[in-house]
C-alpha positions in Angstrom: 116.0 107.0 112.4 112.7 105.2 112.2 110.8 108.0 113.7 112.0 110.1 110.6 111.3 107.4 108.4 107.5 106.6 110.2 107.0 110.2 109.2 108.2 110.1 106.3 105.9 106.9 105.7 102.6 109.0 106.9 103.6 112.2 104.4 103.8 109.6 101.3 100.8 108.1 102.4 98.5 111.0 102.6 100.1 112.4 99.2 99.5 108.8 97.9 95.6 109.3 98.9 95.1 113.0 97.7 96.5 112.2 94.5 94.4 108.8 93.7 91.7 111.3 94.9 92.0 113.7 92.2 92.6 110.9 89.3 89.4 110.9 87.3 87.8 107.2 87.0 88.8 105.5 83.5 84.9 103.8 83.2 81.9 103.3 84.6 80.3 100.7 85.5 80.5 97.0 85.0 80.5 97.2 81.3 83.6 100.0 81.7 85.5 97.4 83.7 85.5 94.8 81.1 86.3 96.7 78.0 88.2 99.7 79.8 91.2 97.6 81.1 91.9 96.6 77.4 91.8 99.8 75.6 93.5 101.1 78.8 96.3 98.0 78.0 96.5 98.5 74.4 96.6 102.4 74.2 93.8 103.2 72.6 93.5 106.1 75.2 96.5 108.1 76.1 96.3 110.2 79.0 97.4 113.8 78.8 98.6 116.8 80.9 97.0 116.6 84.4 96.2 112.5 84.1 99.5 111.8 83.0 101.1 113.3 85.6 98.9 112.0 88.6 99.3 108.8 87.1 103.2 108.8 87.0 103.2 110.6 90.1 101.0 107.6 91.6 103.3 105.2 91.1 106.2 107.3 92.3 104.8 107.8 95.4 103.5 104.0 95.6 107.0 103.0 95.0 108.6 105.5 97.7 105.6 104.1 99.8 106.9 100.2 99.5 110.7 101.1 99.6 109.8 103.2 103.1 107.6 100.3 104.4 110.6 97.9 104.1 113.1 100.1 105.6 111.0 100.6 108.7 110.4 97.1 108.5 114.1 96.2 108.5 115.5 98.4 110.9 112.4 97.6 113.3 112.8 94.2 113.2 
């Protein structure tokens, strides 16, 4: 059981890299850090097609990534 699940672990990890990899980066720079987290938090920019889905598809795998990490954490204990 946690061999399966340590596998399973390493496959959502490497997905998790490849597709934070092929994200494009919001902003540049220092002056793209300030102002880009508020038009990114207020909607100014909506993502669409390909961005949309590596960004939901991010935080599906960073989710399955936790939940996995917790089970191998419980049943390793």
């Amino acid at each position: 059981m946690v061999v399966a699940l340590k596998i399973i672990l390493i496959i959502i990890s490497l997905g998790l890299i490849g597709v934070v990899l092929l994200q494009k980066g919001k902003s540049a720079g220092l002056s793209g850090a300030i102002s880009g987290g508020a038009e990114h938090l207020f909607g100014k920019q909506k993502a669409r097609g390909l961005d949309l889905l590596l960004s939901r598809l991010t935080m599906v795998l960073a989710a399955g990534f936790i939940i996995v990490a917790l089970l191998i954490g419980y049943f390793v204990k």
